[in-house]
N, CA, C and O atoms as a GROMACS GRO file, in nm:
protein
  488
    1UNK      N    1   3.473   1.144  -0.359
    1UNK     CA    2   3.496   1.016  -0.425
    1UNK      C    3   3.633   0.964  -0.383
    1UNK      O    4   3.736   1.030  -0.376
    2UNK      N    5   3.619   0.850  -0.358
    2UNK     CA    6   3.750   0.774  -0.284
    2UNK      C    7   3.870   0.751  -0.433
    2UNK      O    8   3.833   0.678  -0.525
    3UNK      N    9   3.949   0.791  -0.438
    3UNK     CA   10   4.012   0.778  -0.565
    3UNK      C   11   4.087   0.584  -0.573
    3UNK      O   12   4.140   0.507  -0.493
    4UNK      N   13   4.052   0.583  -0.703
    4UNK     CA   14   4.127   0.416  -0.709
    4UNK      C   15   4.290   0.432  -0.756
    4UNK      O   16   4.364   0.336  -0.737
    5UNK      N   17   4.339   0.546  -0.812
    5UNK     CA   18   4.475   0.593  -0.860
    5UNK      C   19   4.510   0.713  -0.809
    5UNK      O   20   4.439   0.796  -0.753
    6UNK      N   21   4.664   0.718  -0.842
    6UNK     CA   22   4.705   0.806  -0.857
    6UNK      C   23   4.809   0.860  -0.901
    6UNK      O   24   4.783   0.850  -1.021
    7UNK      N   25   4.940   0.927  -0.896
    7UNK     CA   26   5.014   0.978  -1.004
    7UNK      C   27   5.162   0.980  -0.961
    7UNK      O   28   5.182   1.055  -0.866
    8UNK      N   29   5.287   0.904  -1.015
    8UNK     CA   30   5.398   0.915  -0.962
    8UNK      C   31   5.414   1.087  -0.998
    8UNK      O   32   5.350   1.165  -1.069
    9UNK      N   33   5.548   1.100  -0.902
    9UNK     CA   34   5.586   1.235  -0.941
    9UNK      C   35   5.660   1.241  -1.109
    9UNK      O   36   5.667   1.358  -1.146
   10UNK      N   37   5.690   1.188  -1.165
   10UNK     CA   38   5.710   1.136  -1.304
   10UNK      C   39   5.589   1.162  -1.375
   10UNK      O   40   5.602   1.157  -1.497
   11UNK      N   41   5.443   1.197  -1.321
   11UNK     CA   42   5.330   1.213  -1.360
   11UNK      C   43   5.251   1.042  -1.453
   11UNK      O   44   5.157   1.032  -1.533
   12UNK      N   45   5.333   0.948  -1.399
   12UNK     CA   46   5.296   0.803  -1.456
   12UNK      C   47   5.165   0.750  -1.336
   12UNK      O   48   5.151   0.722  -1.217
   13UNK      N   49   5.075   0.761  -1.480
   13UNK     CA   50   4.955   0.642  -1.364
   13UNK      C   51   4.977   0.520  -1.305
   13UNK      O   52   5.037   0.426  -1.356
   14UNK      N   53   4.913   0.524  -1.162
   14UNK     CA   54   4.913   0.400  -1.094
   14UNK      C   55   4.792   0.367  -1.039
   14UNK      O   56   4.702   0.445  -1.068
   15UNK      N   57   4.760   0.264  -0.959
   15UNK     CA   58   4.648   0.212  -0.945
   15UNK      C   59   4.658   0.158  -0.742
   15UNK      O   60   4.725   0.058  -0.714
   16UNK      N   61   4.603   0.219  -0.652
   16UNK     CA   62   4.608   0.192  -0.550
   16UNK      C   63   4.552   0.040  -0.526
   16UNK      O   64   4.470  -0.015  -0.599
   17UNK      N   65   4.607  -0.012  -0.419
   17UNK     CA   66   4.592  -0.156  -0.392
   17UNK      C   67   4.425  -0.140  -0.290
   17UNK      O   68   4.435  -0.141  -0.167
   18UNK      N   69   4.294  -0.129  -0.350
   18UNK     CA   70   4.211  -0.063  -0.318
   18UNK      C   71   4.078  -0.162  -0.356
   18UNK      O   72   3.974  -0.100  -0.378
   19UNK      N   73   4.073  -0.295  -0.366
   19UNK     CA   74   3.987  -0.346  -0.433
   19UNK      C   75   3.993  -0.422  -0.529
   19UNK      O   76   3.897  -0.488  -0.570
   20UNK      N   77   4.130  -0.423  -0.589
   20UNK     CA   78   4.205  -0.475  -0.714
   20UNK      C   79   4.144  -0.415  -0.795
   20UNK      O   80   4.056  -0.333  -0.768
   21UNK      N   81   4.197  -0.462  -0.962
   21UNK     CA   82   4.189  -0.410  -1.094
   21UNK      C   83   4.015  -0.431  -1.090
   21UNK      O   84   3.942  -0.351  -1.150
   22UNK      N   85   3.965  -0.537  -1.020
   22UNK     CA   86   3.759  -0.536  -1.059
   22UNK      C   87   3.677  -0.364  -1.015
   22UNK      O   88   3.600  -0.286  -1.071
   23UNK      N   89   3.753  -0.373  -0.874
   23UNK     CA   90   3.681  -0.210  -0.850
   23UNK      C   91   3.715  -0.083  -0.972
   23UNK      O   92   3.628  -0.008  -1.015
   24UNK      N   93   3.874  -0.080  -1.018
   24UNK     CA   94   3.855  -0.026  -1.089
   24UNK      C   95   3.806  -0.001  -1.248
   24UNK      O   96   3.767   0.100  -1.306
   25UNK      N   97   3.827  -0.132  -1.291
   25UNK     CA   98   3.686  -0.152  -1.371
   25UNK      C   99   3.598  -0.151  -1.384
   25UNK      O  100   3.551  -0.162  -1.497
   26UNK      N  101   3.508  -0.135  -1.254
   26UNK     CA  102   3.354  -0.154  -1.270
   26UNK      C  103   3.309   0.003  -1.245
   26UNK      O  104   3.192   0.037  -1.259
   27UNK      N  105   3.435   0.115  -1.201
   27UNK     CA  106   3.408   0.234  -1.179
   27UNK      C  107   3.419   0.278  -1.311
   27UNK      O  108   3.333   0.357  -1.349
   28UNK      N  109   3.544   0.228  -1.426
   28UNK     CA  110   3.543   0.289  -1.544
   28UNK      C  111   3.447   0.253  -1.594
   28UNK      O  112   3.404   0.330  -1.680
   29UNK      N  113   3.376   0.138  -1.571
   29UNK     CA  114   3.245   0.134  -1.677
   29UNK      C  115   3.109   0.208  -1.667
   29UNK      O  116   3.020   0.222  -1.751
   30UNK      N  117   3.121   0.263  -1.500
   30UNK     CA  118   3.002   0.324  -1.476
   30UNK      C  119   3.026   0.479  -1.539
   30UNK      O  120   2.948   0.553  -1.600
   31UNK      N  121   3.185   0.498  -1.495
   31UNK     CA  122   3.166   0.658  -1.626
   31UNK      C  123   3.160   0.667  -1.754
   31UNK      O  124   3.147   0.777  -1.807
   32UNK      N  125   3.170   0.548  -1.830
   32UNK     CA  126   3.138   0.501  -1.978
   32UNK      C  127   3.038   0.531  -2.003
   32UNK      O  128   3.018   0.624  -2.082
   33UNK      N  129   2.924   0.451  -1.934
   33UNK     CA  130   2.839   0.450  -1.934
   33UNK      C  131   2.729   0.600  -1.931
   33UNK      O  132   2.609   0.593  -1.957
   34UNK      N  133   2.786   0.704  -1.901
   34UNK     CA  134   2.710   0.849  -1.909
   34UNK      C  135   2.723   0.892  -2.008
   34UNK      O  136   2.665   0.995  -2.045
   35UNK      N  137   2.825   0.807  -2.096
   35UNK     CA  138   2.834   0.896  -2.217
   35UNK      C  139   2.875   1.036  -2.218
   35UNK      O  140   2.830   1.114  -2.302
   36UNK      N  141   2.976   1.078  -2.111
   36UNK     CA  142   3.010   1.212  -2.162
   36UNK      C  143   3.164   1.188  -2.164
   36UNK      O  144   3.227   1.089  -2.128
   37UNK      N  145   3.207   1.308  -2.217
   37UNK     CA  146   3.326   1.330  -2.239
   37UNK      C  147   3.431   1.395  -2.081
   37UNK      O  148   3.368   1.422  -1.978
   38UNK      N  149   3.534   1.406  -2.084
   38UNK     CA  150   3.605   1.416  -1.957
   38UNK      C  151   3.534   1.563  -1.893
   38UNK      O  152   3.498   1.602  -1.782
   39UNK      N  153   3.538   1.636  -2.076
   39UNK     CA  154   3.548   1.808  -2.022
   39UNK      C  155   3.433   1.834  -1.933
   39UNK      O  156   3.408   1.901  -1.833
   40UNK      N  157   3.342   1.703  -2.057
   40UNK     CA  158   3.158   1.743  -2.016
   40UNK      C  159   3.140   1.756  -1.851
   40UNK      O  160   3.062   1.838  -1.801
   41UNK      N  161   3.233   1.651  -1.763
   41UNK     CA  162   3.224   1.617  -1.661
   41UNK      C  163   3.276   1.750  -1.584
   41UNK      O  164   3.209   1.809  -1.499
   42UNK      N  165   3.412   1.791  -1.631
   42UNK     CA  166   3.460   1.912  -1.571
   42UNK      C  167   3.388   2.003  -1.536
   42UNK      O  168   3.397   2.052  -1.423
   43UNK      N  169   3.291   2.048  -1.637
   43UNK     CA  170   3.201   2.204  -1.637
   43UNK      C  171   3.089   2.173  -1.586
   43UNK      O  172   2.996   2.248  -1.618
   44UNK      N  173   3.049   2.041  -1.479
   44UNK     CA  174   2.924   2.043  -1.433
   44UNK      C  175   2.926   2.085  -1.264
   44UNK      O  176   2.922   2.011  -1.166
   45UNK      N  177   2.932   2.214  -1.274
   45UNK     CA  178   2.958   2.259  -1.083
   45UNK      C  179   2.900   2.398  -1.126
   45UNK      O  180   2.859   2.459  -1.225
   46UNK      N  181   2.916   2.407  -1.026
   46UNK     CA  182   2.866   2.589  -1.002
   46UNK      C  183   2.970   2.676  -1.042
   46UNK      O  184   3.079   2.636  -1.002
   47UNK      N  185   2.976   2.774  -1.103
   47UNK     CA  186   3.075   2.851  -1.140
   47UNK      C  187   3.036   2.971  -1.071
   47UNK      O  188   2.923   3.015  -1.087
   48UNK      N  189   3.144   3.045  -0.974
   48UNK     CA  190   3.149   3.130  -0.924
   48UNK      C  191   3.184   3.261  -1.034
   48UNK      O  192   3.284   3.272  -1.105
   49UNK      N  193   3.058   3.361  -1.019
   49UNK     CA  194   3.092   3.490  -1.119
   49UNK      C  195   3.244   3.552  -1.083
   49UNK      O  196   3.342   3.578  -1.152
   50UNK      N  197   3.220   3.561  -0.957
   50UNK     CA  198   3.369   3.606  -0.938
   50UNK      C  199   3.530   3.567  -0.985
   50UNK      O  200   3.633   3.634  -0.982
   51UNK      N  201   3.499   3.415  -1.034
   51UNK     CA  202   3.566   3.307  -1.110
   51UNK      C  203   3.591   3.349  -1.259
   51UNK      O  204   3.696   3.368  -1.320
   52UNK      N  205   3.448   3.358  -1.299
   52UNK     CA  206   3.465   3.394  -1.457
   52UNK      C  207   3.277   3.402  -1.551
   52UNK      O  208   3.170   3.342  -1.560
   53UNK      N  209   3.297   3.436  -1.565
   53UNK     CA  210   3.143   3.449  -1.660
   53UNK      C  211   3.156   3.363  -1.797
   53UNK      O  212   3.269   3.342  -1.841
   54UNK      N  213   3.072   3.327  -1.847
   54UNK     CA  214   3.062   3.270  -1.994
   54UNK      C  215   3.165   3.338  -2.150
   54UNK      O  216   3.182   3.453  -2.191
   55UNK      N  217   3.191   3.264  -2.175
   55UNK     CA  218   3.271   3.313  -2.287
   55UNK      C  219   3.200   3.349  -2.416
   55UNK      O  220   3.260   3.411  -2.504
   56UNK      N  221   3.050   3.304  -2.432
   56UNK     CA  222   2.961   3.287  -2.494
   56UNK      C  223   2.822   3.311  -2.504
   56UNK      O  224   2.755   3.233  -2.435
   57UNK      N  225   2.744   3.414  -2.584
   57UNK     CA  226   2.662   3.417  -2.568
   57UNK      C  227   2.561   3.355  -2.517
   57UNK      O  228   2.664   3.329  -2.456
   58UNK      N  229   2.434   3.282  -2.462
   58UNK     CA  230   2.407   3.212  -2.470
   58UNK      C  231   2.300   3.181  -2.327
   58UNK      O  232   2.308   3.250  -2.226
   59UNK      N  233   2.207   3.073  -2.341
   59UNK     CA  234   2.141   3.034  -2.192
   59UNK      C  235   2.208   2.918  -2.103
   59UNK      O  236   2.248   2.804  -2.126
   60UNK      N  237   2.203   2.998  -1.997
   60UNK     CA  238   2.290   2.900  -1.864
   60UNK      C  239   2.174   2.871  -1.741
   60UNK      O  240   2.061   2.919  -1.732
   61UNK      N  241   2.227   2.796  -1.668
   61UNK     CA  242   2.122   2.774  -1.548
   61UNK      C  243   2.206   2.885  -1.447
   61UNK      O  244   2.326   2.878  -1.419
   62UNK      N  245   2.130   2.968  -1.411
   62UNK     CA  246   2.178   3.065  -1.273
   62UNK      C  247   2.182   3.069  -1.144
   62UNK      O  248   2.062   3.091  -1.157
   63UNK      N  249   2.202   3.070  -1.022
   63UNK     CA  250   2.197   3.107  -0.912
   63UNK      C  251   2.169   3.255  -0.870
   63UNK      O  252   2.276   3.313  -0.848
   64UNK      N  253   2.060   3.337  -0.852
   64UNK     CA  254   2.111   3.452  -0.814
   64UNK      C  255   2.011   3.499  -0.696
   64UNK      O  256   1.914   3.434  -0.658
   65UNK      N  257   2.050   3.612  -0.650
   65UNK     CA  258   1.998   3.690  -0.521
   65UNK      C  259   1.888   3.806  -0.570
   65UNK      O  260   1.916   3.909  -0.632
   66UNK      N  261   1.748   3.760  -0.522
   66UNK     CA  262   1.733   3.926  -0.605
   66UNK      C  263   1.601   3.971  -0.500
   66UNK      O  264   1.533   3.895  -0.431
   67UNK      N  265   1.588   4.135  -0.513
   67UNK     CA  266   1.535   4.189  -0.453
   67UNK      C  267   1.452   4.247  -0.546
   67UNK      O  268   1.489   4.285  -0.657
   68UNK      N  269   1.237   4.263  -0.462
   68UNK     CA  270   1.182   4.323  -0.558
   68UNK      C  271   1.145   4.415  -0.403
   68UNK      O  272   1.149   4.393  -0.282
   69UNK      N  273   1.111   4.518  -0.488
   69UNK     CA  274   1.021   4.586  -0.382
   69UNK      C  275   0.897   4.738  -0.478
   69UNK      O  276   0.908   4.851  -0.526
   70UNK      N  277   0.790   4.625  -0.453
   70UNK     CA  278   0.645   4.668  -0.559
   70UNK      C  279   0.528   4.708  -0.439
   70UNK      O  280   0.472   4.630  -0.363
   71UNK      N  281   0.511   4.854  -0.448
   71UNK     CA  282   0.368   4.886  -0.355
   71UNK      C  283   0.387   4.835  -0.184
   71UNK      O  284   0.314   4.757  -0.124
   72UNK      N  285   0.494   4.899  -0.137
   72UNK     CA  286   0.553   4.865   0.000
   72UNK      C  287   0.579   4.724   0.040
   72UNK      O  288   0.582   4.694   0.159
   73UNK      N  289   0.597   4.645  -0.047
   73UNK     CA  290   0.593   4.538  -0.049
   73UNK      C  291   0.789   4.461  -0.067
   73UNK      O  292   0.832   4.454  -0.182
   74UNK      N  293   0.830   4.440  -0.016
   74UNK     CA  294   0.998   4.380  -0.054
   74UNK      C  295   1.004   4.205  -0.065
   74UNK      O  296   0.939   4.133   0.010
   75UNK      N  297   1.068   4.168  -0.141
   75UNK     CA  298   1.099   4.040  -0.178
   75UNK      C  299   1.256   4.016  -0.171
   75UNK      O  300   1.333   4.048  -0.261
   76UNK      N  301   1.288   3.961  -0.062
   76UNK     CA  302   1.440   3.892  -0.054
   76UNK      C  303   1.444   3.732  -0.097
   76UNK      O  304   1.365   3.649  -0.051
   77UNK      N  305   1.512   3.712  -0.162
   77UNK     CA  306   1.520   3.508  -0.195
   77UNK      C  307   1.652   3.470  -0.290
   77UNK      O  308   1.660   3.552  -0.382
   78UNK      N  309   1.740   3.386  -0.292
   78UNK     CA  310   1.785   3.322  -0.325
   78UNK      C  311   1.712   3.236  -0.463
   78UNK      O  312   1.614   3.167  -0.436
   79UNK      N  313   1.764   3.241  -0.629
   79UNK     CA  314   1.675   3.157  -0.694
   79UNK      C  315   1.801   3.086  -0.792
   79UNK      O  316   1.924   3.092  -0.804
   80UNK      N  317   1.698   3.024  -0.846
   80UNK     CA  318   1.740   2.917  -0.984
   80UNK      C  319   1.709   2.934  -1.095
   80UNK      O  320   1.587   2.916  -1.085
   81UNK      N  321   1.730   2.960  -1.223
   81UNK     CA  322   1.677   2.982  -1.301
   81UNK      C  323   1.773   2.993  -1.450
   81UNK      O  324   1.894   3.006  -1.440
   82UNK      N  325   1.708   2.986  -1.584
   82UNK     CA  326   1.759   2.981  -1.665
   82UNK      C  327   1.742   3.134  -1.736
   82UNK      O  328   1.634   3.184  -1.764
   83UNK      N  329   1.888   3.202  -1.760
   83UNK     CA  330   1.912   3.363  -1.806
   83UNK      C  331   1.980   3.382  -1.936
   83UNK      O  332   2.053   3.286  -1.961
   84UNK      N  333   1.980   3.453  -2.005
   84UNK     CA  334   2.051   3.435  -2.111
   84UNK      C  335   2.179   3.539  -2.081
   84UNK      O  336   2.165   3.649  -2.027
   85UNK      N  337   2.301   3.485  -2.126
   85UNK     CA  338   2.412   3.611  -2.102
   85UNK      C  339   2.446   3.643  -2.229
   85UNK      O  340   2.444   3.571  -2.329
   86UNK      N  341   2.497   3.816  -2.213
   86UNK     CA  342   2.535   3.842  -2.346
   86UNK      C  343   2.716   3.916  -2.334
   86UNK      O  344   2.758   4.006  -2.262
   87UNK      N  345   2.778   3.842  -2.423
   87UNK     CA  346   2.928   3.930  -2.366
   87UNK      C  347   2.934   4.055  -2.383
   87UNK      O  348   2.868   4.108  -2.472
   88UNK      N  349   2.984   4.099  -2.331
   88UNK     CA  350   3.012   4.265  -2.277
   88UNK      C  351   2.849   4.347  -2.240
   88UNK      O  352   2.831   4.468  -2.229
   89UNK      N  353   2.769   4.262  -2.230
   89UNK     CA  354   2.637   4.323  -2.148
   89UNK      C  355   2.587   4.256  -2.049
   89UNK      O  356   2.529   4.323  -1.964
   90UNK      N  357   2.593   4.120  -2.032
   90UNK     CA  358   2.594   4.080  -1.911
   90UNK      C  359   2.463   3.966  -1.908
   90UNK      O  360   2.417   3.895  -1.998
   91UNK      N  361   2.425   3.979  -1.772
   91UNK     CA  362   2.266   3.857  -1.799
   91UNK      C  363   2.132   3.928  -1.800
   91UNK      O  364   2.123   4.042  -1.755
   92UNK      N  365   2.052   3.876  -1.840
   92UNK     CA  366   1.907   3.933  -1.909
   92UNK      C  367   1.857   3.813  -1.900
   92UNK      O  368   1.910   3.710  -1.942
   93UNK      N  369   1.709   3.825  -1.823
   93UNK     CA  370   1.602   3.733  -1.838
   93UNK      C  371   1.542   3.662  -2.014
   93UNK      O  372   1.517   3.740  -2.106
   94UNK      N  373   1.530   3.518  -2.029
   94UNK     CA  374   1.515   3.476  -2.149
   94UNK      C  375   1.380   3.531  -2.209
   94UNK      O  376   1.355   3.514  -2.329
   95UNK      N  377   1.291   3.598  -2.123
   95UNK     CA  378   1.159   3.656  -2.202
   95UNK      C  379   1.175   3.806  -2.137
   95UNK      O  380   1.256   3.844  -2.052
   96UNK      N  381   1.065   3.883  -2.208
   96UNK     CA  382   0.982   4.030  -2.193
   96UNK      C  383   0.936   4.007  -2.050
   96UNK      O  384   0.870   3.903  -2.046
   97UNK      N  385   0.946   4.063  -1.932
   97UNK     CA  386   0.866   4.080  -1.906
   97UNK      C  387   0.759   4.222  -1.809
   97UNK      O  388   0.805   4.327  -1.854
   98UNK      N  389   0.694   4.243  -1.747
   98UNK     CA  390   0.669   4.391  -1.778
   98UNK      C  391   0.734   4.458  -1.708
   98UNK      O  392   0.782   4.424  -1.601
   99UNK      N  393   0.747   4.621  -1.792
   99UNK     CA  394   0.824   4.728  -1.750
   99UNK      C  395   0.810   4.764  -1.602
   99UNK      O  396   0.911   4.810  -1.547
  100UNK      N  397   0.720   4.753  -1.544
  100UNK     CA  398   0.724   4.775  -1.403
  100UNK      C  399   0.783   4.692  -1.340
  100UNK      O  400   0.859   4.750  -1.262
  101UNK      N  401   0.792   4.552  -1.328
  101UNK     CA  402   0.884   4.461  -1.262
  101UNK      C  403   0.994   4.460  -1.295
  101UNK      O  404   1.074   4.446  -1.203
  102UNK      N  405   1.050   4.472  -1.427
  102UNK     CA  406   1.184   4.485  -1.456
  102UNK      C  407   1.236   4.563  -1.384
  102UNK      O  408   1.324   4.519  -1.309
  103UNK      N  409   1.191   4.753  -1.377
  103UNK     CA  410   1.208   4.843  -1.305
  103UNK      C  411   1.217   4.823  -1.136
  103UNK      O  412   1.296   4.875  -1.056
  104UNK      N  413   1.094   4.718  -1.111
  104UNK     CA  414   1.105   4.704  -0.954
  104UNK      C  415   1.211   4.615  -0.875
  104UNK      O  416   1.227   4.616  -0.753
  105UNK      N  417   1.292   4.524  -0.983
  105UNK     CA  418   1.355   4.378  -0.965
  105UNK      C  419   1.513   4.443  -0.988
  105UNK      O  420   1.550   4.506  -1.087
  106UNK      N  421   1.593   4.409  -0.868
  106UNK     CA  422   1.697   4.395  -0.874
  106UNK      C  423   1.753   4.279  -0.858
  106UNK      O  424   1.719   4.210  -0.761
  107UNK      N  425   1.856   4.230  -0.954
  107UNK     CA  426   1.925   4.065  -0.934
  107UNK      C  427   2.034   4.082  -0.975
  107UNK      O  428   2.073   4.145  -1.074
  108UNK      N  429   2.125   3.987  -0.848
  108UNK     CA  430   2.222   3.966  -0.878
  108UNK      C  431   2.262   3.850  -0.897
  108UNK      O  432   2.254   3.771  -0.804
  109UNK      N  433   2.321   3.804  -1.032
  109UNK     CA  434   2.345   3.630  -1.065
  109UNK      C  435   2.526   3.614  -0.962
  109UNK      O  436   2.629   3.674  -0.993
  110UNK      N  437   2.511   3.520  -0.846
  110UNK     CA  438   2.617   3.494  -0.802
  110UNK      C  439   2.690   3.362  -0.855
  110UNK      O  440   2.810   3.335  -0.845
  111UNK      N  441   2.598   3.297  -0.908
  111UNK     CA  442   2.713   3.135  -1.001
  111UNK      C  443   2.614   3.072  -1.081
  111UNK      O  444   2.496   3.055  -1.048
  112UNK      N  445   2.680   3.031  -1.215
  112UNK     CA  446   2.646   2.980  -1.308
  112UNK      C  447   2.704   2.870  -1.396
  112UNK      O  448   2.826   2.878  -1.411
  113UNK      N  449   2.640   2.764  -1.459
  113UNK     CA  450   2.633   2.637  -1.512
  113UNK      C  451   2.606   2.633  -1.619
  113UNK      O  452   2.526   2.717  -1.660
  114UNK      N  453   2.658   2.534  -1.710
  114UNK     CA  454   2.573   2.532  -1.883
  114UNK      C  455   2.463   2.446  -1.824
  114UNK      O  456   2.450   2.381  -1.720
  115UNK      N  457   2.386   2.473  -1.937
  115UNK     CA  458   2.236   2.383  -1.967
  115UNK      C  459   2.243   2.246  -1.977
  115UNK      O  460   2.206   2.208  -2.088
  116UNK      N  461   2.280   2.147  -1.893
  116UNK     CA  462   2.294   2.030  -1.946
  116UNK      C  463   2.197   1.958  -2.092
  116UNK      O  464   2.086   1.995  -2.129
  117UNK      N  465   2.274   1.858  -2.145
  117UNK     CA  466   2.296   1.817  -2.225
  117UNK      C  467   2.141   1.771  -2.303
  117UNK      O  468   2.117   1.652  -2.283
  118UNK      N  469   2.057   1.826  -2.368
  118UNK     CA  470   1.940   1.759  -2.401
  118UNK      C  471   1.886   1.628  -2.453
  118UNK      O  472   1.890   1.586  -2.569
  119UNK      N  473   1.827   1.563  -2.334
  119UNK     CA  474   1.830   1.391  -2.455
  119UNK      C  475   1.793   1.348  -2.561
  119UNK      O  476   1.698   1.405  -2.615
  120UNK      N  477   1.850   1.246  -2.618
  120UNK     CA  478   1.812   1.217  -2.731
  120UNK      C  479   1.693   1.149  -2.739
  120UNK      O  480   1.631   1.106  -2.642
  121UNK      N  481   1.653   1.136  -2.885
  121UNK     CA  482   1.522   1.054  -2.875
  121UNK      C  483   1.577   0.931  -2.888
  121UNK      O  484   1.680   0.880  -2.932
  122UNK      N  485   1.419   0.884  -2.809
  122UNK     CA  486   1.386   0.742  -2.816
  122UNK      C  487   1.410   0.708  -2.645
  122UNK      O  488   1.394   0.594  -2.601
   0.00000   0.00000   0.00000
């Protein structure tokens, strides 16, 4: 994103000569317009595990690597998916599912995201 400001060393906002004051108005109105908050915006990327894990129990969207290997059979892939984490135990699939695949499935979650925001009605 092409920035419309930026920051004296005094840390005082300024406004680059970039379009005039309309460009940067019509950019503040389009982030108004999402209705989120600054932070909301902050925490929407991939979070590297190596970075930090969740502070909070809870379901996240995942990234992870996982390997099955059932009846000579191996599965390598890259996935997506929603896991539940638990602090000081780590991530766990949000359902049961059977003891032999659990046993056969190794995964590793490499980055993770909150659940974005559920819409409202209407």
């Amino acid at each position: 994103m092409k920035r419309l400001t930026g920051r004296a060393p005094d840390g005082t906002a300024y406004q680059y000569n970039m379009g005039g004051t309309n460009a940067a108005i019509d950019r503040l109105a389009a982030y108004e317009d999402t209705g989120l908050e600054p932070e909301e915006i902050s925490i929407r990327r991939w979070i590297p595990v190596t970075e930090r894990v969740p502070e909070e129990n809870g379901r996240y969207l995942v990234r992870y690597k996982r390997d099955i290997v059932l009846d000579y059979t191996e599965v390598h892939d890259d996935e997506v998916r929603i896991m539940r984490f638990f602090v000081g135990t780590g991530w766990r699939y949000p359902f049961l599912c059977q003891p032999e695949l659990r046993a056969a499935e190794q995964q590793t979650v490499t980055h993770w995201m909150p659940l974005p925001i559920l819409p409202s009605e209407g």
